[in-house]
VOZADO-651100 format. One record per residue (C-alpha): residue number from 1; residue in one letter; x, y, z. Coordinates in nm, 2 decimals, decimal comma. Layout:
! VOZADO-651100
+------+------+--------+--------+--------+
! resi ! resn !   east !  north !     up !
+------+------+--------+--------+--------+
!  NUM !    a !      X !      Y !      Z !
...
+------+------+--------+--------+--------+
END
This chain:
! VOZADO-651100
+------+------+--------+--------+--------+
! resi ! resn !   east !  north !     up !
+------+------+--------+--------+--------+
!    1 !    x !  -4,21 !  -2,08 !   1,67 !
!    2 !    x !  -4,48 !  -1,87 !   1,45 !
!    3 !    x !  -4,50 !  -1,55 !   1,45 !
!    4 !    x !  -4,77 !  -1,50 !   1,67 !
!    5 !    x !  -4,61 !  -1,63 !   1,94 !
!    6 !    x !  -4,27 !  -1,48 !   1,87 !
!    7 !    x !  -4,43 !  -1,18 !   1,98 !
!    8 !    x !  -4,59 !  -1,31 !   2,24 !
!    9 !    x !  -4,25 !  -1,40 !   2,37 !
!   10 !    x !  -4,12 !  -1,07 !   2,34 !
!   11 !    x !  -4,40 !  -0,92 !   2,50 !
!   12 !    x !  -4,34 !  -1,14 !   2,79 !
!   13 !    x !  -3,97 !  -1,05 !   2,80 !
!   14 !    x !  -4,04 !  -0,66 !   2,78 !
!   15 !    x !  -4,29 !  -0,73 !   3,08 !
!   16 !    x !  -4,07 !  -0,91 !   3,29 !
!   17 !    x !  -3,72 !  -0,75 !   3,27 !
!   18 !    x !  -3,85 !  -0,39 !   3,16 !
!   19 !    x !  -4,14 !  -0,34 !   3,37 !
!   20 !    x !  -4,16 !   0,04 !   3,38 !
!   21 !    x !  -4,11 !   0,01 !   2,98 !
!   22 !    x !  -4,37 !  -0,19 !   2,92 !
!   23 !    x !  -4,58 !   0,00 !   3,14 !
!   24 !    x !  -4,55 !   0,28 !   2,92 !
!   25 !    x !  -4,58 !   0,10 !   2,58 !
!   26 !    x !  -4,93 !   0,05 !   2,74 !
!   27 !    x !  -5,02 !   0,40 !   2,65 !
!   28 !    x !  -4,93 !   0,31 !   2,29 !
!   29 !    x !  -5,23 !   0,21 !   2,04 !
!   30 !    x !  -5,28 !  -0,18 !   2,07 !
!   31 !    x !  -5,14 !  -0,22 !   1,68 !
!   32 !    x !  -4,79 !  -0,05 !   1,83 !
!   33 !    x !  -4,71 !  -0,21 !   2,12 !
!   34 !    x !  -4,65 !  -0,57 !   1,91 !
!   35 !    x !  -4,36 !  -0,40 !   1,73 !
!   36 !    x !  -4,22 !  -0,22 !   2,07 !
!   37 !    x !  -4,19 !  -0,55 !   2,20 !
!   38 !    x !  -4,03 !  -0,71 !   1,92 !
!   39 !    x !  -3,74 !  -0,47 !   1,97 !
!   40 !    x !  -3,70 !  -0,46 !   2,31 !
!   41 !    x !  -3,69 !  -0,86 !   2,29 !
!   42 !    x !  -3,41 !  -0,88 !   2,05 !
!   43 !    x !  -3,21 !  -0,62 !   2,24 !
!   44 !    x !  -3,25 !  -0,80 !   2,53 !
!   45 !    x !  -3,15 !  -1,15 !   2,40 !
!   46 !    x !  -2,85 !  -1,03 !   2,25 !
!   47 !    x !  -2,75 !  -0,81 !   2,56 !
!   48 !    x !  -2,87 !  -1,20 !   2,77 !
!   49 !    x !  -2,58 !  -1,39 !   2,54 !
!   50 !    x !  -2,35 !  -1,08 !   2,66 !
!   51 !    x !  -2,46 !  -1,04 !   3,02 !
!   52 !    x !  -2,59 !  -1,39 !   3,13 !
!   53 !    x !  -2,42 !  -1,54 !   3,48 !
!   54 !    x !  -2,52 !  -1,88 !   3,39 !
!   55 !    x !  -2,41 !  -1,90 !   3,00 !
!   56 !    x !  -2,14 !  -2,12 !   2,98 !
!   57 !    x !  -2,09 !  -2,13 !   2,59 !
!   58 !    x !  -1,86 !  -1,93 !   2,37 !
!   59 !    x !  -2,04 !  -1,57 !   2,43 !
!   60 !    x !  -1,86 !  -1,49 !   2,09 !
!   61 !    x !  -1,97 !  -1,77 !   1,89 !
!   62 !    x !  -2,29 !  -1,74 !   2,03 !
!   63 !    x !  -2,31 !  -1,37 !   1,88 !
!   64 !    x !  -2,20 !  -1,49 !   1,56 !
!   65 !    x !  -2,50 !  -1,74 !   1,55 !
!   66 !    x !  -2,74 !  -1,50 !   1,69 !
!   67 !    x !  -2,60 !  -1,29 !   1,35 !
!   68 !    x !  -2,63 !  -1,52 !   1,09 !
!   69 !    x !  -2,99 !  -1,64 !   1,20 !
!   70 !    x !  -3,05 !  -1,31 !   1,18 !
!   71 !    x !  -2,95 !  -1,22 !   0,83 !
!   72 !    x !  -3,12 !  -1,55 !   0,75 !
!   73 !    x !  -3,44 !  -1,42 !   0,91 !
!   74 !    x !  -3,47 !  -1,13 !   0,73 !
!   75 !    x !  -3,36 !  -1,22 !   0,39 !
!   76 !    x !  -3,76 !  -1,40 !   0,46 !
!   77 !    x !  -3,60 !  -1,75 !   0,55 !
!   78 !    x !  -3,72 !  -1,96 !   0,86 !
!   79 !    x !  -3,54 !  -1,98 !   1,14 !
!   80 !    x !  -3,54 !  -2,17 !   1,45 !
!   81 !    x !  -3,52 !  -1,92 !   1,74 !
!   82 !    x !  -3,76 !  -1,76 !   1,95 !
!   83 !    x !  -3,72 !  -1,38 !   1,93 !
!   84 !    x !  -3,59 !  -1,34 !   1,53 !
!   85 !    x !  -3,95 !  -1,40 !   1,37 !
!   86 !    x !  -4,13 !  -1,13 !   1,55 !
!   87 !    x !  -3,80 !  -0,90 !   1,53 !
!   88 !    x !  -3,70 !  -0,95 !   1,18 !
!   89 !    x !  -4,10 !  -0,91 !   1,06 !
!   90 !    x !  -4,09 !  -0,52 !   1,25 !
!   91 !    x !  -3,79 !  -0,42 !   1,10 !
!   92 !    x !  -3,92 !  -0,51 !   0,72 !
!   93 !    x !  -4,26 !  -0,35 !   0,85 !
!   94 !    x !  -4,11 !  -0,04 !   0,90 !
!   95 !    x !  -3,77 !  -0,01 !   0,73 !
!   96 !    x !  -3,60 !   0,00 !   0,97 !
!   97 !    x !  -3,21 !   0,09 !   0,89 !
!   98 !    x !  -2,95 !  -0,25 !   0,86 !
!   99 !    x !  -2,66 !  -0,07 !   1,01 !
!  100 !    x !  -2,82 !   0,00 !   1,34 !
!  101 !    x !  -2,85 !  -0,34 !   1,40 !
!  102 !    x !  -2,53 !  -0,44 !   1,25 !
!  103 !    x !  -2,42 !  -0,12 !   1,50 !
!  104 !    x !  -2,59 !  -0,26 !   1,74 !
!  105 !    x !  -2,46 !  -0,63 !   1,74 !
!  106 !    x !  -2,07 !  -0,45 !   1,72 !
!  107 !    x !  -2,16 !  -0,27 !   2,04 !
!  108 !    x !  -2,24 !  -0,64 !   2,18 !
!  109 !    x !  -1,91 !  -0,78 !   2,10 !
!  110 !    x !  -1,74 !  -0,49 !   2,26 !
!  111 !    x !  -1,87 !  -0,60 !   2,54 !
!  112 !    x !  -1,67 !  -0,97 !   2,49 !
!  113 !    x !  -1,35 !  -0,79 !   2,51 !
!  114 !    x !  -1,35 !  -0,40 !   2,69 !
!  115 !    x !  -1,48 !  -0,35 !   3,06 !
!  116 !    x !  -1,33 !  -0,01 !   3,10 !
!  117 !    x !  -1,38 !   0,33 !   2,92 !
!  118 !    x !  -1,13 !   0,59 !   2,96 !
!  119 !    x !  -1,32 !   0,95 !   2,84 !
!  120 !    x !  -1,69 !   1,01 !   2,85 !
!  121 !    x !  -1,62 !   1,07 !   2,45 !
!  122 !    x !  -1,48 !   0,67 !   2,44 !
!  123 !    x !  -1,81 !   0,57 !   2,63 !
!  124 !    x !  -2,01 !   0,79 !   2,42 !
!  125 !    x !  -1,86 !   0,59 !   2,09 !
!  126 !    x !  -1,96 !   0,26 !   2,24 !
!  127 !    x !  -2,36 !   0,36 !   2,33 !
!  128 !    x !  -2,37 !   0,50 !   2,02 !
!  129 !    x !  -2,39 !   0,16 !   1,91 !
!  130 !    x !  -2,54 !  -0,04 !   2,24 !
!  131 !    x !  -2,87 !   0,32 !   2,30 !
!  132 !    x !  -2,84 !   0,59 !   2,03 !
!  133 !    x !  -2,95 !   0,32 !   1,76 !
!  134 !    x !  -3,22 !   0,13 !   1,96 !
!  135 !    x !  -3,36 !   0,48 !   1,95 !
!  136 !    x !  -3,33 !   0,55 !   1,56 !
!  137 !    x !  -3,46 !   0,17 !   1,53 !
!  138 !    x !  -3,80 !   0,24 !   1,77 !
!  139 !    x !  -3,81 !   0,54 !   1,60 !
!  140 !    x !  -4,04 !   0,43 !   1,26 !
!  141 !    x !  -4,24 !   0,23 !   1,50 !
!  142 !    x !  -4,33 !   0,59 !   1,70 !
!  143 !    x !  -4,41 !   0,76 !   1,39 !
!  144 !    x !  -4,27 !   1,10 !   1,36 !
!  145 !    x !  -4,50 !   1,37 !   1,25 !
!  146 !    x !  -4,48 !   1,40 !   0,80 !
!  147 !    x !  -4,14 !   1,56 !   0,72 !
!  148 !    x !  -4,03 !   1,49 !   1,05 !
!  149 !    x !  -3,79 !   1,20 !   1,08 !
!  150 !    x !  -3,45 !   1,35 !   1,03 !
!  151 !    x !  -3,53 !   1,60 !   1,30 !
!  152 !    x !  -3,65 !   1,34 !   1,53 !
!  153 !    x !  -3,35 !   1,13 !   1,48 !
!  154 !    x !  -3,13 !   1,33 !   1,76 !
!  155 !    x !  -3,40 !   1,38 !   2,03 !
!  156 !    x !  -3,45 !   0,99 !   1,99 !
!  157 !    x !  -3,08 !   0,87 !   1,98 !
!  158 !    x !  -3,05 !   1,13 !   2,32 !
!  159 !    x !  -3,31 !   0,95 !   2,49 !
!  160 !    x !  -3,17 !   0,63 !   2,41 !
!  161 !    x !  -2,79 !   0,79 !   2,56 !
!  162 !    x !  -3,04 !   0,94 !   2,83 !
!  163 !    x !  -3,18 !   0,56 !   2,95 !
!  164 !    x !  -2,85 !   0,37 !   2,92 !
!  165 !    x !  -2,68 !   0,64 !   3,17 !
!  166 !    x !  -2,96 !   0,58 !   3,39 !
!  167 !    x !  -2,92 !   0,24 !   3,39 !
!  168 !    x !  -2,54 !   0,23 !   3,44 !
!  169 !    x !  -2,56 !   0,46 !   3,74 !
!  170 !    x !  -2,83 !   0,22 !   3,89 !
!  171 !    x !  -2,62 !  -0,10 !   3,79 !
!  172 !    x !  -2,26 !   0,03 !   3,92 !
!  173 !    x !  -2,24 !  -0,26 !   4,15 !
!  174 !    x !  -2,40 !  -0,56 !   3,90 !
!  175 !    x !  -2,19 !  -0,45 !   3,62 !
!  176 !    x !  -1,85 !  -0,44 !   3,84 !
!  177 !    x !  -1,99 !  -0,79 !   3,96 !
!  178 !    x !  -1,93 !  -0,90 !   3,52 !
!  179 !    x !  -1,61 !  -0,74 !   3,58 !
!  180 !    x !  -1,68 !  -0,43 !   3,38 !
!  181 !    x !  -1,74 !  -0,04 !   3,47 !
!  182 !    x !  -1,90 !   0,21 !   3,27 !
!  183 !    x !  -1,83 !   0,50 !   3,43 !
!  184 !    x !  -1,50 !   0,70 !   3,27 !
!  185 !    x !  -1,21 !   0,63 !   3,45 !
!  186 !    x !  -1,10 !   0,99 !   3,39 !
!  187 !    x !  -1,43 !   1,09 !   3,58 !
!  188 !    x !  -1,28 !   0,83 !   3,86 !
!  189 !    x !  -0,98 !   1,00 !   3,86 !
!  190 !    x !  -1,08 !   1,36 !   3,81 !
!  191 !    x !  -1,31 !   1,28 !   4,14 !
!  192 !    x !  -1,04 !   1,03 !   4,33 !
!  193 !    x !  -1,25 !   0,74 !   4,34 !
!  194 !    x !  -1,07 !   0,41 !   4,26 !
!  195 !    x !  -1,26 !   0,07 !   4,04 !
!  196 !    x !  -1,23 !  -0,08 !   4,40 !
!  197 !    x !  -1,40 !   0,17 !   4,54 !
!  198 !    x !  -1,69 !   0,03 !   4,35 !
!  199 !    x !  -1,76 !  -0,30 !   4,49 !
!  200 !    x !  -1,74 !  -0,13 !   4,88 !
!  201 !    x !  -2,10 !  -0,17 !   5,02 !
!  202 !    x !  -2,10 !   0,13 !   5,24 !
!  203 !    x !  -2,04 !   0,48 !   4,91 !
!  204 !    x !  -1,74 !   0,70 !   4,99 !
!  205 !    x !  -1,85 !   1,07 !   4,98 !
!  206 !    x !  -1,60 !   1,07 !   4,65 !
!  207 !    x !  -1,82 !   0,80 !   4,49 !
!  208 !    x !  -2,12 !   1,03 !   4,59 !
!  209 !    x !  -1,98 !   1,35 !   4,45 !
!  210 !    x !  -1,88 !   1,12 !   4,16 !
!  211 !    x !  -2,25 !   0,99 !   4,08 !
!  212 !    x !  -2,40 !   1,33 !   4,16 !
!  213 !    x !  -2,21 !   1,45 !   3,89 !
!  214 !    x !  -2,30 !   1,16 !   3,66 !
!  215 !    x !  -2,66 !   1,22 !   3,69 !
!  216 !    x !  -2,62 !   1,61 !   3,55 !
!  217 !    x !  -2,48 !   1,44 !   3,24 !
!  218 !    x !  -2,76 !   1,23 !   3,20 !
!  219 !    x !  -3,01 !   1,48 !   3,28 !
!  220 !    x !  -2,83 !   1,69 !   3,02 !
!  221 !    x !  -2,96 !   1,40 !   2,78 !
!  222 !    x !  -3,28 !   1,38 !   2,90 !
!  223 !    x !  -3,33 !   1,73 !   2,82 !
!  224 !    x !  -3,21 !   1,70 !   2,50 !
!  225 !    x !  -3,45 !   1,41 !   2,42 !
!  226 !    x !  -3,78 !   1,61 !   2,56 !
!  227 !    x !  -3,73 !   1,79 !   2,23 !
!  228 !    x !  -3,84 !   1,50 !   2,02 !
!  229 !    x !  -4,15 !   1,45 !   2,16 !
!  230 !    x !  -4,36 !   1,69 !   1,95 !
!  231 !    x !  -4,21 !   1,57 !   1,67 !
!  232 !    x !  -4,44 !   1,28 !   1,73 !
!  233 !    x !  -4,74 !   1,14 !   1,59 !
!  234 !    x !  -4,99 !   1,25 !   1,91 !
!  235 !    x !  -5,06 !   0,87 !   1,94 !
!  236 !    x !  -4,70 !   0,84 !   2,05 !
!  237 !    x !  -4,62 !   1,11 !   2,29 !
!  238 !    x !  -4,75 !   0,96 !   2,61 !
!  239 !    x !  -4,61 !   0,61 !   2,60 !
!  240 !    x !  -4,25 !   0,83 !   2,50 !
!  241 !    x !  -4,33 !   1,13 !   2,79 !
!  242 !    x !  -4,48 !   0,84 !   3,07 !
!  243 !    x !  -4,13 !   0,62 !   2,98 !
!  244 !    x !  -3,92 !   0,96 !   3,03 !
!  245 !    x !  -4,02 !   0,99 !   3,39 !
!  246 !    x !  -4,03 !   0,67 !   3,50 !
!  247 !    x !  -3,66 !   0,59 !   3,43 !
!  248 !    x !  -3,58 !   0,97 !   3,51 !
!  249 !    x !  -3,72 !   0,84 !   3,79 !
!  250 !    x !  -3,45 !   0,59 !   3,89 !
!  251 !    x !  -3,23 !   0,92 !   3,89 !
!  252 !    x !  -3,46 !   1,10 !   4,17 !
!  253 !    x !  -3,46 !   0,76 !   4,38 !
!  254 !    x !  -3,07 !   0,74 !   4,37 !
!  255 !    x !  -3,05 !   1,10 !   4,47 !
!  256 !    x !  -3,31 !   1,05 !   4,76 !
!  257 !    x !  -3,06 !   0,73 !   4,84 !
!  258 !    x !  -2,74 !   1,02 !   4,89 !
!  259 !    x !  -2,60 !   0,84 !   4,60 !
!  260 !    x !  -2,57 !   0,49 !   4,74 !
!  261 !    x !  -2,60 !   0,27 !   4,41 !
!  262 !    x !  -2,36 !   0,01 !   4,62 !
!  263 !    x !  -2,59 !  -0,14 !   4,89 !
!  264 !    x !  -2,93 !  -0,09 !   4,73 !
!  265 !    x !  -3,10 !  -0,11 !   4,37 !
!  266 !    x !  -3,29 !   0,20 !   4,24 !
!  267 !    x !  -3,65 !   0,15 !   4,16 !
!  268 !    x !  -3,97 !   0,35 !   4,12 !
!  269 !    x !  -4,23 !   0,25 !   4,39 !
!  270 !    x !  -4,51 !   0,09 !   4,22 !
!  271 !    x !  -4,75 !   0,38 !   4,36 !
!  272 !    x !  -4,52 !   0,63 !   4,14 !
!  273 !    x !  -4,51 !   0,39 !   3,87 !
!  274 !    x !  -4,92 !   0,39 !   3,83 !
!  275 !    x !  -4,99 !   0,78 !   3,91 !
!  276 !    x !  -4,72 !   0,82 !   3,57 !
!  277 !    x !  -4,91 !   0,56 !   3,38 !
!  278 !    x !  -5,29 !   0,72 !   3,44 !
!  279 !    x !  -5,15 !   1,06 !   3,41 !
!  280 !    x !  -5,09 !   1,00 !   3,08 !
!  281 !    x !  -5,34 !   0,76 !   3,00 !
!  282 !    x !  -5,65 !   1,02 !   2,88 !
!  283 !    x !  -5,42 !   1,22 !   2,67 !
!  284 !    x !  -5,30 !   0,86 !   2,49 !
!  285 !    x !  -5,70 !   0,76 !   2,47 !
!  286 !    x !  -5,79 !   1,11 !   2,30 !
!  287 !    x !  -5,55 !   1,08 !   2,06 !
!  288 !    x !  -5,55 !   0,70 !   1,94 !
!  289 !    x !  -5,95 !   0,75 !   1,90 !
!  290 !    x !  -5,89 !   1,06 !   1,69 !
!  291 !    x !  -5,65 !   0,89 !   1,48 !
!  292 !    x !  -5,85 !   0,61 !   1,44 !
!  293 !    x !  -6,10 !   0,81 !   1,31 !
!  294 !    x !  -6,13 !   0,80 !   0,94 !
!  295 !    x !  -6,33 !   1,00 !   0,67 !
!  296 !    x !  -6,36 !   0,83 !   0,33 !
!  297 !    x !  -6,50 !   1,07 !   0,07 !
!  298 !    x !  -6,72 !   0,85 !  -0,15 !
!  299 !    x !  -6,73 !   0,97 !  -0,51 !
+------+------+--------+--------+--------+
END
């Protein structure tokens, strides 16, 4: 595998499973977009191992492998695997912090072993490790504006929170279907919906009151995240602002659904999907030729 076509593969993988994603990193300048890739690819093969119906190896060992080829690939070593070459190249390109990924790959394994969360503050701990940190990783890659990057660390861990609600709201039934639920059981309780109330095809109006409520929180992250944007290199705002409606999105399509996460799968038309993309797309053309732009004073 060179590198070449590691990221190649990881471009394919953002394409295929993250389609509104990748849709957005397409408002990024072209030397970007590689590096986007390469992280989304390595999140998603080590959230496959987790996740996969069809793996029938030890998911544990298989995480512990996925590790050491890791710490293999970037000590500079070669390694046979797909996805480590392109991933492990971006995060020396950039610096980008060890103990997010070490974080990250802990948040994996809790996956192996705990399906339920009891507070929001329990479920909170565990995407700290599973969205906060793919935010802080991406983060280097986005280029905050000079003297910027400690204050664009919480707007970017927030949108990270802010996508990985979105996608357990849409994913209620799926995830019950691995055995495990992500929404607080104290939430279940407080709004008298049972776990088995989860895999009925037809929502109570508990579970609806439930998810309404649900959707605020994440919302509350969203807004949280919409901060960090002009903290931004300019080349970087669209791709971040076009992403930030399209999966705030899936929240306006489960709300036009009355809630029902059960017998249907939220997804942004493709229509909606293309109107965000070429809203966006002068602003991310004006500002990758003006920062492409250079003056060399010659002496």
């Amino acid at each position: 595998m060179t590198l070449t076509s590691s990221y190649e593969l990881c471009r394919r993988l953002n394409a295929r499973h993250g389609r509104s994603y990748y849709l957005a990193t397409l408002l990024l300048p072209a030397w970007k977009r590689p590096h986007v890739h390469a992280l989304y690819g390595f999140a998603r093969y080590a959230d496959e191992v987790v996740d996969s119906f069809t793996m029938r190896d030890d998911r544990a060992e298989a995480l512990d492998r996925l590790a050491d080829r890791l710490a293999e690939a970037l000590a500079g070593g070669s390694v046979d695997d797909p996805v480590l070459p392109a991933f492990a190249h971006t995060v020396r390109s950039f610096g980008i912090d060890r103990a997010d990924i070490e974080h990250f790959l802990r948040s994996m394994r809790n996956d192996l072993t705990v399906s339920r969360y009891t507070t929001y503050d329990d479920l909170l701990r565990y995407m700290e490790g599973s969205a906060a940190v793919i935010g802080t990783m991406m983060l280097p890659v986005l280029e905050p504006l000079p003297g910027m990057a400690d204050r664009a660390r919480g707007p970017a861990r927030e949108l990270g929170l802010a996508f990985q609600l979105t996608n357990f709201l849409r994913d209620v039934a799926e995830d019950l279907a691995r055995g495990r639920v992500y929404l607080p059981l104290a939430d279940l309780d407080r709004f008298e919906v049972s776990v088995a109330d989860l895999g009925d095809p037809h929502p109570s109006p508990a579970l609806r009151r439930l998810l309404a409520f649900e959707i605020e929180r994440a919302r509350g992250h969203y807004r949280l995240a919409l901060e960090g944007v002009e903290l931004l290199t300019p080349s970087s705002r669209p791709c971040v602002l076009a992403a930030y409606e399209l999966y705030g999105g899936i929240l306006d399509r489960i709300e036009a659904a009355r809630h029902d996460v059960l017998g249907t799968r939220a997804t942004v038309p493709r229509r909606r999907r293309l109107a965000v993309f070429a809203r966006h797309l002068l602003a991310a053309s004006v500002a990758d030729r003006a920062e492409r732009r250079v003056v060399v004073q010659v002496p």
